[in-house]
Structure formats: C-alpha cells, structure tokens
VOBA-1610 file (N, C-alpha, C; in pm, whole numbers, padded with zeros to 5 digits, always signed):
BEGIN
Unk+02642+00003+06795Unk+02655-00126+06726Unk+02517-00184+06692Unk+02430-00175+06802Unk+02247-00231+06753Unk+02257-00100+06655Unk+02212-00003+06656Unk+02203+00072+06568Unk+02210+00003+06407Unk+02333+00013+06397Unk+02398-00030+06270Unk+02394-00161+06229Unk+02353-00283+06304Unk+02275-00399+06280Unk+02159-00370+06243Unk+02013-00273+06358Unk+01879-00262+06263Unk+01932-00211+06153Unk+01987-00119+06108Unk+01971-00011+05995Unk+02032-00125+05801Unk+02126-00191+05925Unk+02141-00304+05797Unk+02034-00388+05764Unk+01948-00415+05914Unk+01829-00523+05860Unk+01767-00474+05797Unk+01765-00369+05791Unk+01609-00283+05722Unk+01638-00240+05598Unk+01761-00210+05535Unk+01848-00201+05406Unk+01829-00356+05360Unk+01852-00476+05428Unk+01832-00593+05366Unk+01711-00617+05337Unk+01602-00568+05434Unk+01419-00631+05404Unk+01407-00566+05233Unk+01418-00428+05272Unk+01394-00344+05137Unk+01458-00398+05038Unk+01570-00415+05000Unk+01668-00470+04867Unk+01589-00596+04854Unk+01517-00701+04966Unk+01513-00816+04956Unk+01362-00821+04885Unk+01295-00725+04965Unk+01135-00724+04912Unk+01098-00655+04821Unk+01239-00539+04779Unk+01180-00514+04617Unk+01233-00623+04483Unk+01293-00684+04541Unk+01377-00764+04440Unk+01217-00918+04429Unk+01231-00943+04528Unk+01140-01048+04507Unk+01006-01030+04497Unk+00941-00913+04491Unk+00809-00850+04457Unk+00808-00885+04311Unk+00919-00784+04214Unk+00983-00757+04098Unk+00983-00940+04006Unk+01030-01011+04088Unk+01045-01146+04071Unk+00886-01225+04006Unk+00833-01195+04083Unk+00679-01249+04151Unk+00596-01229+04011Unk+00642-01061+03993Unk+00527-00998+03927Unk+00569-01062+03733Unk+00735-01034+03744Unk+00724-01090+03598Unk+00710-01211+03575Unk+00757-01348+03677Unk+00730-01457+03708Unk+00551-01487+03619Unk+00493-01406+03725Unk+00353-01481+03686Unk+00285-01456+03579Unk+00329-01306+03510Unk+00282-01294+03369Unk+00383-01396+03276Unk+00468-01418+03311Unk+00586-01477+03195Unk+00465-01600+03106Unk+00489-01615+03034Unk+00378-01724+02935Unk+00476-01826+02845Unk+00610-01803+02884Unk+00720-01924+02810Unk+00772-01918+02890Unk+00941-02034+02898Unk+01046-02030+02982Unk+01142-01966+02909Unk+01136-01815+02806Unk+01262-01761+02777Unk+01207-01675+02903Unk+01105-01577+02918Unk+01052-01489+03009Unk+01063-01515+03154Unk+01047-01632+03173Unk+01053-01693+03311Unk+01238-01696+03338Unk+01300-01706+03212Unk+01450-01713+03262Unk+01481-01600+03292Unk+01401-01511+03252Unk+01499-01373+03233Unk+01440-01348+03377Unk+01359-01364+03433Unk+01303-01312+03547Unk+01419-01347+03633Unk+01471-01479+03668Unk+01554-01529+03759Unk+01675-01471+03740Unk+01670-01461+03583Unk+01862-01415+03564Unk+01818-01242+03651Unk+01767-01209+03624Unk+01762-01053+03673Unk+01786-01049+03845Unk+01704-01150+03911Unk+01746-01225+04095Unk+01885-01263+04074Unk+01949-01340+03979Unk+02055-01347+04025Unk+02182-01207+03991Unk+02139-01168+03909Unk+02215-01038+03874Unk+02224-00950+04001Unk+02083-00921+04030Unk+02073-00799+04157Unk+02097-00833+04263Unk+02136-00971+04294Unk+02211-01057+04441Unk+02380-01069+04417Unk+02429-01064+04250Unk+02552-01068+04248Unk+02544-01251+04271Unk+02465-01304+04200Unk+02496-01468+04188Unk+02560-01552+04064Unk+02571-01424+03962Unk+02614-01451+03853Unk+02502-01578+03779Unk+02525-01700+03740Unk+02472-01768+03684Unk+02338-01871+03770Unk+02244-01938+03692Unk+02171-01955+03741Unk+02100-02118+03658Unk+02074-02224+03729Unk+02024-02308+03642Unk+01949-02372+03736Unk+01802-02400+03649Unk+01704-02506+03695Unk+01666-02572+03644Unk+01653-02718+03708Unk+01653-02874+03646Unk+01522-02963+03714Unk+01432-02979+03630Unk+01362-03057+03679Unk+01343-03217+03632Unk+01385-03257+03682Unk+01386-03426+03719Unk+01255-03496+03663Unk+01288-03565+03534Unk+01149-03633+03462Unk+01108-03733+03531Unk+00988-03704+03599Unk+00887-03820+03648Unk+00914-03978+03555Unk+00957-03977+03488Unk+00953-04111+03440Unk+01098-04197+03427Unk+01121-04272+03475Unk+01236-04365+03412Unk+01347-04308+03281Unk+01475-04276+03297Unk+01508-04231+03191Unk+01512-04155+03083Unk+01378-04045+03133Unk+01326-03933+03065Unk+01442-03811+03092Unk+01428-03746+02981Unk+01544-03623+02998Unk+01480-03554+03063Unk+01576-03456+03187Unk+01516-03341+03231Unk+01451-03252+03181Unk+01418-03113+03224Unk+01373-02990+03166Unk+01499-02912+03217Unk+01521-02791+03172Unk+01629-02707+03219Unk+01607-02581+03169Unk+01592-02483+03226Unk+01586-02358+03250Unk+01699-02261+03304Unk+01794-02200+03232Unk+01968-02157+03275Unk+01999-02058+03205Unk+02072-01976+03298Unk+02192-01900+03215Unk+02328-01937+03190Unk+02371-02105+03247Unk+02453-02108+03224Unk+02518-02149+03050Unk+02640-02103+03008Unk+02661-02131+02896Unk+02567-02237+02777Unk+02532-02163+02671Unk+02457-02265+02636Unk+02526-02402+02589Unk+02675-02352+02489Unk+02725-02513+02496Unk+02750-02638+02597Unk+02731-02569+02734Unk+02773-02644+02802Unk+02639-02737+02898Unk+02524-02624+02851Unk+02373-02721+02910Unk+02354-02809+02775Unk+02388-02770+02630Unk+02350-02875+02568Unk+02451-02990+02548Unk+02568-03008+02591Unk+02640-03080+02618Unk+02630-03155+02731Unk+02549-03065+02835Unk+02544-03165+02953Unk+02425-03270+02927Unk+02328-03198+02851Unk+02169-03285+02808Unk+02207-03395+02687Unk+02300-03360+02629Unk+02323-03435+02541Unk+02421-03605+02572Unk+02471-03570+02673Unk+02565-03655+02718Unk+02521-03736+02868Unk+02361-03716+02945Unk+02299-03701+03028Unk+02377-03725+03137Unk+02446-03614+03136Unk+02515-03609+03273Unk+02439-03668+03429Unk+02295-03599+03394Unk+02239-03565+03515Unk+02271-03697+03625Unk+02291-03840+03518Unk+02271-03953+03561Unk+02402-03989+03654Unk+02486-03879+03656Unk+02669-03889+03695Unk+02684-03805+03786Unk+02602-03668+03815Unk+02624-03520+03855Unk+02667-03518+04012Unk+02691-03546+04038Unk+02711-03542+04192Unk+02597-03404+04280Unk+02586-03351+04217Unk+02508-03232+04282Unk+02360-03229+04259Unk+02388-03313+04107Unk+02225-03369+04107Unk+02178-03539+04217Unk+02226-03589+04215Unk+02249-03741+04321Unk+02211-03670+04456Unk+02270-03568+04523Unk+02294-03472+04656Unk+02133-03402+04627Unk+02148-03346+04532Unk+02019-03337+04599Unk+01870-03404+04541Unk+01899-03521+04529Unk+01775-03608+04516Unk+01765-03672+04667Unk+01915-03669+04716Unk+01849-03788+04886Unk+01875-03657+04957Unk+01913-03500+04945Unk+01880-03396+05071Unk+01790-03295+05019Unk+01682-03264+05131Unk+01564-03154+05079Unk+01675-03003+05093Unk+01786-03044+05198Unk+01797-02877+05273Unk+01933-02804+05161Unk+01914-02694+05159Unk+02054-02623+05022Unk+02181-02693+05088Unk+02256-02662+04996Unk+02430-02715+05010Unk+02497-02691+04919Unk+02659-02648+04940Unk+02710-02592+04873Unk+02829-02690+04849Unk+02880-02638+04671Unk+02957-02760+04632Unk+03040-02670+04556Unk+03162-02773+04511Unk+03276-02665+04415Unk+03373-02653+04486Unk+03472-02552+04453Unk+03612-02503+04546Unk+03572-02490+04661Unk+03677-02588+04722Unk+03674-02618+04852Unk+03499-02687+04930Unk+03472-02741+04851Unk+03290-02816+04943Unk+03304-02924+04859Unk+03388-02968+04821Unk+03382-03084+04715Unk+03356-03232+04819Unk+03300-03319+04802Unk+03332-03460+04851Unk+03442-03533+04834Unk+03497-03560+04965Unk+03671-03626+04906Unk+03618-03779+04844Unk+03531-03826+04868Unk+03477-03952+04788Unk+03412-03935+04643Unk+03469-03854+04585Unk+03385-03866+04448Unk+03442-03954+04316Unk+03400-03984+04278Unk+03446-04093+04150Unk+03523-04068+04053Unk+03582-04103+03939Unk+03602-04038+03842Unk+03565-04000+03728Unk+03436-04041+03689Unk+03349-03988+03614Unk+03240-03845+03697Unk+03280-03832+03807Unk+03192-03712+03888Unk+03325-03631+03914Unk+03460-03650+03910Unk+03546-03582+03917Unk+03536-03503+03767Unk+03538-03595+03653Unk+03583-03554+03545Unk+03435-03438+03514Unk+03355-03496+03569Unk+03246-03330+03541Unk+03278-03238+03582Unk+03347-03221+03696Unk+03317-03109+03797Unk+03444-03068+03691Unk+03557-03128+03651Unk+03662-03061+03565Unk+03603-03005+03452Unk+03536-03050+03370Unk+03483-02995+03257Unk+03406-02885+03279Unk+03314-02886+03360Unk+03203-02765+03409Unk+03310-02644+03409Unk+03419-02667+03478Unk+03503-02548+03531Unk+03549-02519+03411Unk+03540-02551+03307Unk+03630-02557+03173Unk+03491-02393+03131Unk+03393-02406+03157Unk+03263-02328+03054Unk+03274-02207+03199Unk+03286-02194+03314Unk+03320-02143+03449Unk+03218-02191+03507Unk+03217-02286+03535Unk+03080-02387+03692Unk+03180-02421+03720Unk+03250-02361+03857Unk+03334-02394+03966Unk+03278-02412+04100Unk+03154-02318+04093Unk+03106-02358+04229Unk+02985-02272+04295Unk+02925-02297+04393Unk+02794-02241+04403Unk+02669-02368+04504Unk+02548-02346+04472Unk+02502-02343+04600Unk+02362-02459+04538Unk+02315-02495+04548Unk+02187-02589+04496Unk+02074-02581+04588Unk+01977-02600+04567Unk+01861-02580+04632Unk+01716-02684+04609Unk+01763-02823+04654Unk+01683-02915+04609Unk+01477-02899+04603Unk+01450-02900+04533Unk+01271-02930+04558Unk+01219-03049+04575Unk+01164-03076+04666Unk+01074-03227+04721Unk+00985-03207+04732Unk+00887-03317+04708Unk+00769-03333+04735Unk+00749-03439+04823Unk+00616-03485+04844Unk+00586-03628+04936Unk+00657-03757+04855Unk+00696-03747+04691Unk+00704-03859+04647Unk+00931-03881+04625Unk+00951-03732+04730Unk+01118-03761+04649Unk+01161-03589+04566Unk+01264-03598+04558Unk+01306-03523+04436Unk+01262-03474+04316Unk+01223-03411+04287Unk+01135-03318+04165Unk+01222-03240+04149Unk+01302-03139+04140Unk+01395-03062+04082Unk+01513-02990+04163Unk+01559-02879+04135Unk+01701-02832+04176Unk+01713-02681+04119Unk+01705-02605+04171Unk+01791-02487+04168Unk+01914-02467+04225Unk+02018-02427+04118Unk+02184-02360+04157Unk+02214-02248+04127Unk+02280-02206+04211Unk+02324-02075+04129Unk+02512-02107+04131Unk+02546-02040+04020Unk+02672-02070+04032Unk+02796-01961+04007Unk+02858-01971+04022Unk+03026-01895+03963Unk+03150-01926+03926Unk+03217-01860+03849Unk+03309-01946+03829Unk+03507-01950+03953Unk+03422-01866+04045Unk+03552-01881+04175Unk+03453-01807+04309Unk+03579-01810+04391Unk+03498-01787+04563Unk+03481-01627+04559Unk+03386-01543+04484Unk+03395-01418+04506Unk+03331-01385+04620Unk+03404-01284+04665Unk+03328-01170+04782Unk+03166-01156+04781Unk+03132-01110+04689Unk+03027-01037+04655Unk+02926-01216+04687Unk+02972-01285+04592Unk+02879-01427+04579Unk+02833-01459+04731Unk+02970-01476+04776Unk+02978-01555+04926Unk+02839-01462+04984Unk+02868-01358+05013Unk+02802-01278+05076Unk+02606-01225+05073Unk+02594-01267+04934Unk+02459-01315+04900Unk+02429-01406+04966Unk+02496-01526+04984Unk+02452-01677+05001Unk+02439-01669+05120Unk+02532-01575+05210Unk+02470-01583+05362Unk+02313-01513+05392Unk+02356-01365+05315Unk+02268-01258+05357Unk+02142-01323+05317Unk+02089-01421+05232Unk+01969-01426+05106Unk+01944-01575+05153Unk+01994-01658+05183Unk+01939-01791+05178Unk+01836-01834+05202Unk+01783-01773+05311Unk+01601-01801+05359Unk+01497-01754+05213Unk+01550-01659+05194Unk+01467-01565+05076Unk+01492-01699+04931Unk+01614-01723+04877Unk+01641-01782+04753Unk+01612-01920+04800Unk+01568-01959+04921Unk+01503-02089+04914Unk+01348-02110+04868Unk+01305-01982+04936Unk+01137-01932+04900Unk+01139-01935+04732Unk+01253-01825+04694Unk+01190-01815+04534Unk+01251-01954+04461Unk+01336-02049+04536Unk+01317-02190+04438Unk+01228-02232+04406Unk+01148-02202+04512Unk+01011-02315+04551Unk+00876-02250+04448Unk+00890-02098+04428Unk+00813-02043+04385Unk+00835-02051+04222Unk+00955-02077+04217Unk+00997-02028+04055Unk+00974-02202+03965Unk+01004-02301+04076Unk+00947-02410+04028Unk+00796-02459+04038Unk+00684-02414+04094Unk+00580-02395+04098Unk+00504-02345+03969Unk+00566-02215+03917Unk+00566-02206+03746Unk+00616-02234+03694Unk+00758-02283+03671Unk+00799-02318+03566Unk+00741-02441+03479Unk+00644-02531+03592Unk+00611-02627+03575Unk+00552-02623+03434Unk+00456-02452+03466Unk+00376-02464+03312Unk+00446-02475+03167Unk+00541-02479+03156Unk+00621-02462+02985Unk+00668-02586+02949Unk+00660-02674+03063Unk+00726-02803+03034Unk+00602-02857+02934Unk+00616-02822+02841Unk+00577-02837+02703Unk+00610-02996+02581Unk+00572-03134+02580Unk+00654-03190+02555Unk+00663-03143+02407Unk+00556-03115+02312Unk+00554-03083+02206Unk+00622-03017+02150Unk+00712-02881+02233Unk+00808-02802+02206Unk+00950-02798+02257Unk+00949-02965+02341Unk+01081-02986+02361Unk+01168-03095+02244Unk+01305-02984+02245Unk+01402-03040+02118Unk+01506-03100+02245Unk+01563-03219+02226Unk+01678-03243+02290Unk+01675-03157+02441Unk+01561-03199+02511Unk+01561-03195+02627Unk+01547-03042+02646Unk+01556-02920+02538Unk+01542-02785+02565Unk+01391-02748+02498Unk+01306-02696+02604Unk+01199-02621+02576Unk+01254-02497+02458Unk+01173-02498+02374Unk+01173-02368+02261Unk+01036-02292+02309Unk+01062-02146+02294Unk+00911-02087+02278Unk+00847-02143+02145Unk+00739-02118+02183Unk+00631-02141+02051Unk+00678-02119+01915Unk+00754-01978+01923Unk+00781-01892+01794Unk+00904-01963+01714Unk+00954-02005+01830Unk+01128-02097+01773Unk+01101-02220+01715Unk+01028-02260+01774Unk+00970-02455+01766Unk+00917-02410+01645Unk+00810-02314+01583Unk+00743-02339+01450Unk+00822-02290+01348Unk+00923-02183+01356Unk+01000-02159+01278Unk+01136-02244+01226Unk+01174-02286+01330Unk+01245-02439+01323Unk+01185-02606+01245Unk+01048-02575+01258Unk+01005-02661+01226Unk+00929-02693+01053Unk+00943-02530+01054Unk+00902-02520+00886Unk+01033-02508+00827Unk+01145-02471+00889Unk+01258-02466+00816Unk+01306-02652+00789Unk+01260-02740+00895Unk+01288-02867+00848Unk+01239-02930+00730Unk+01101-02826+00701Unk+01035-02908+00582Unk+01079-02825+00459Unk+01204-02726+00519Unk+01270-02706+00331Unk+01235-02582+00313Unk+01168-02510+00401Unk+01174-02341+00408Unk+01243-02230+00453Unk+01222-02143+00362Unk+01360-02066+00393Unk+01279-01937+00509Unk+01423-01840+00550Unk+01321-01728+00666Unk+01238-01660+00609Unk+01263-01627+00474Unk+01154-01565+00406Unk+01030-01604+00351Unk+01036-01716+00365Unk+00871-01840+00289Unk+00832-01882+00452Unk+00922-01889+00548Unk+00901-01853+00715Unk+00789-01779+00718Unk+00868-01628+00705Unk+00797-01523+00753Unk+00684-01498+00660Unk+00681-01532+00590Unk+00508-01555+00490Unk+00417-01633+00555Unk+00459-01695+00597Unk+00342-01862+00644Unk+00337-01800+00767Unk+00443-01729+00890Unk+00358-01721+00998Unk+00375-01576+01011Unk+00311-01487+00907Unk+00296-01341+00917Unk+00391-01228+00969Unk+00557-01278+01016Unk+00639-01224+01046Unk+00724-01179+00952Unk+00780-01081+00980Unk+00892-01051+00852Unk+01031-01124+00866Unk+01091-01146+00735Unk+01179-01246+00733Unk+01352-01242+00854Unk+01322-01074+00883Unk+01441-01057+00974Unk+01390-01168+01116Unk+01249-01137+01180Unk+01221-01199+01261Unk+01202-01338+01296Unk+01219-01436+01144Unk+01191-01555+01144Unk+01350-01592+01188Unk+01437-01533+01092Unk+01583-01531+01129Unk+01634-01518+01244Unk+01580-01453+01328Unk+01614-01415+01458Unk+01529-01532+01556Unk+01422-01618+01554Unk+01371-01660+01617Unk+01477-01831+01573Unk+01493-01868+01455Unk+01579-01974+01433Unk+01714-01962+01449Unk+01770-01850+01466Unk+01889-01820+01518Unk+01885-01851+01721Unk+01794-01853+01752Unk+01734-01845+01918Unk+01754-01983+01941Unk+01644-02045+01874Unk+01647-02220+01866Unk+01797-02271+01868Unk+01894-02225+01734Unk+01991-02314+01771Unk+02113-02245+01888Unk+02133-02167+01905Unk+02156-02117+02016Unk+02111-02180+02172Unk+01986-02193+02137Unk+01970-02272+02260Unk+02017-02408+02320Unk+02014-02477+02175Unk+02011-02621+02120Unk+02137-02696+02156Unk+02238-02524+02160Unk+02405-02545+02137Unk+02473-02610+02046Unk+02412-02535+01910Unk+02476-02621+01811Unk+02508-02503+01726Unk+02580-02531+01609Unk+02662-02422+01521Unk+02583-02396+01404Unk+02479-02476+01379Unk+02414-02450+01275Unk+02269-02435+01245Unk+02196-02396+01213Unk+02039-02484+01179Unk+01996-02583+01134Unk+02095-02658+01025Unk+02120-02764+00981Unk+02107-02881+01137Unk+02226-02857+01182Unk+02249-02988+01366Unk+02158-02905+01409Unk+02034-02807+01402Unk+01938-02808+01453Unk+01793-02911+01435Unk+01817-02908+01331Unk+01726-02978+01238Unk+01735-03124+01273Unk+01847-03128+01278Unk+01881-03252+01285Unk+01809-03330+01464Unk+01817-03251+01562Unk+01795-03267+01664Unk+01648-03246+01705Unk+01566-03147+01606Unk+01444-03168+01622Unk+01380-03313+01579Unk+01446-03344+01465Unk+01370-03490+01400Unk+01436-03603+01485Unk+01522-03589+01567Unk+01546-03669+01664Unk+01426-03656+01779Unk+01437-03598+01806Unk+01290-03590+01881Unk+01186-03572+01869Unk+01137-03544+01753Unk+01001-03599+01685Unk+01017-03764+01704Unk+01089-03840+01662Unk+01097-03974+01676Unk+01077-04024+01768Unk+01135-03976+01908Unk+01114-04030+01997Unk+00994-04013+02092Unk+00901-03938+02039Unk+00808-03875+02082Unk+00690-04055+02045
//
C-alpha cells in the first residue's frame, strides 16, 4: 500500500513539474494576452479543467476589469458588457477571501439574491456551472481572480482540484504577475485587450478601409488582415465588424 502511494507521488511530481515548467517557459516569452491564454488553456487542458478565466479588478472606481478566458466568448462579452462583475457572487467571495473556494452545483450559498441567482442561471445557459476560484491579494485588498470552470461535477475535474490545488494556486499567482504586462489601455475595446495586430486592423477598418487597403498600409496580405479582424470581433462577441466598430469608438471616447 506505501508502495503504491510513493509511486503515485512521484507520477504526480513528474505530470506536475512538466506541466508547470511547460507553463513558465511559454508564459514568459508570451508578448500579448492571446499567447499568455493559450499557455493557461493548455494547464487547464492537461489537468482536465476544461475552461479557464482571469479577471483582474480595475484599481480605480468603476473601471472595467481586464479578462483573460476560454470561456465562451459571447458570454465574457456579455458579462463585460452588462458588468456583472459588480453582482458576481464569486467575484464579491473573492474580494473579502485570499484562500480558493469552490462554487456551483452543490457549493452554492443558500443566501444568494436574485440578481446573483439569475447569473449563476445564465452562466449555466453558455456551461459555467461550476468550478473553483483562486483569489489574488495584495497588502491593499483584492487585485484579481482565477477560475477554472465546467459545465457539471465530472470525475476527471473533481480529481484535479484535489490532486493540483497547492500547484494551481502557485500558477495563479504566477500567471497574474504577467499578465499584468498586456493590460494595455490603448488596446482595450470594451473591456477586452486586442493584440496589437487586431486593435490596428480594426482600427483602420473604422476609418473606411477595407482588408485589402488593410493589408497594404500594414504590409500583410489581405487574407491576414481578414483573419486578424475576424479575431477582434470574435473576441468582442459580436456578429459583425460593423458592432465592432461600433465598440471600439465607444471606447476611444471614453478614454
């Protein structure tokens, strides 16, 4: 029986320390937050966590978050758009607790409201049923949140969250440490960071250019300008480039 306890610990160090080496290394080259997402989505893939979202909490009064996710995009730009964060129950939880906690089927608070009920219904509508948060503090309070989520009580999930928790508390701490760098305000549309390439191609298309007078002005060919403004509104969660457009000059304004 010891036997087969070490032989599991030592199957867990390895899975655990190549995974978060792997993490580390694309982490610190990443130079945007599409690269930095993909790093995490790949931790949560190889833990079996399915989805993954990080929220950092604007230092200022009423400022929109930052957010960094795999979860559905209509449903982060619906949540930014509608600023949930200000309702979230899981965001509230973990602004007054530093330590993880788990929420969703069956961890729910029997005191919750009905505007924090009616989220947790909608979330489940895109599949955010449930999953695990991982608050970040500093000396001054709450600074951000990592979750990972799913959309029911799987085997596989549960079983990460025991085996991994010491470890996926480390890489919160680490993955918000960089992410810090992209929080870009210049290239945030409606509360979503764009890479560089999306934000300028988005942004010449507002002044009446097409992907092909795009891809002239910033030396790309016109498939790639297409593909980078197709990214933007995708991200944006909107159906068009047009309600893209529209949401950049909303936030040019408010800038």
């Amino acid at each position: 029986m010891r036997q087969a306890r070490s032989a599991r610990g030592v199957a867990y160090s390895s899975t655990m320390d190549r995974i978060f080496q792997n993490f580390v290394d694309r982490l610190t080259e990443s130079t945007d937050a599409d690269t930095a997402q993909k790093s995490m989505a790949d931790v949560a893939a190889a833990l079996n966590l399915s989805s993954f979202a990080y929220l950092a909490l604007s230092p200022s009064p009423g400022g929109l978050p930052n957010l960094i996710s795999t979860y559905p995009s209509a449903w982060t730009a619906l949540y930014l758009q509608r600023r949930y964060e200000s309702v979230d129950p899981v965001v509230r939880r973990a602004i007054l607790q530093p330590k993880p906690f788990r929420w969703g089927l069956g961890w729910a608070p029997g005191n919750m409201s009905e505007a924090e009920r009616a989220l947790f219904e909608e979330a489940a509508e895109f599949g955010i049923r449930c999953g695990i948060t991982f608050p970040i503090h500093n000396d001054k309070g709450a600074i951000a949140a990592l979750s990972f989520a799913t959309d029911e009580r799987r085997t596989d999930f549960e079983r990460s969250l025991v085996e991994y928790a010491q470890s996926l508390q480390l890489i919160a701490r680490f993955f918000h440490a960089h992410a810090r760098r992209f929080w870009t305000i210049d290239r945030m549309v409606h509360g979503v960071v764009l890479s560089p390439r999306e934000y300028e191609c988005l942004d010449w298309s507002a002044r009446g250019k097409s992907a092909g007078e795009i891809g002239i002005i910033l030396g790309i060919t016109e498939r790639t300008a297409g593909f980078h403004l197709d990214n933007a509104r995708a991200k944006l969660g909107v159906s068009s480039i047009r309600q893209a457009i529209v949401l950049l000059t909303e936030s040019k304004s408010r800038k």
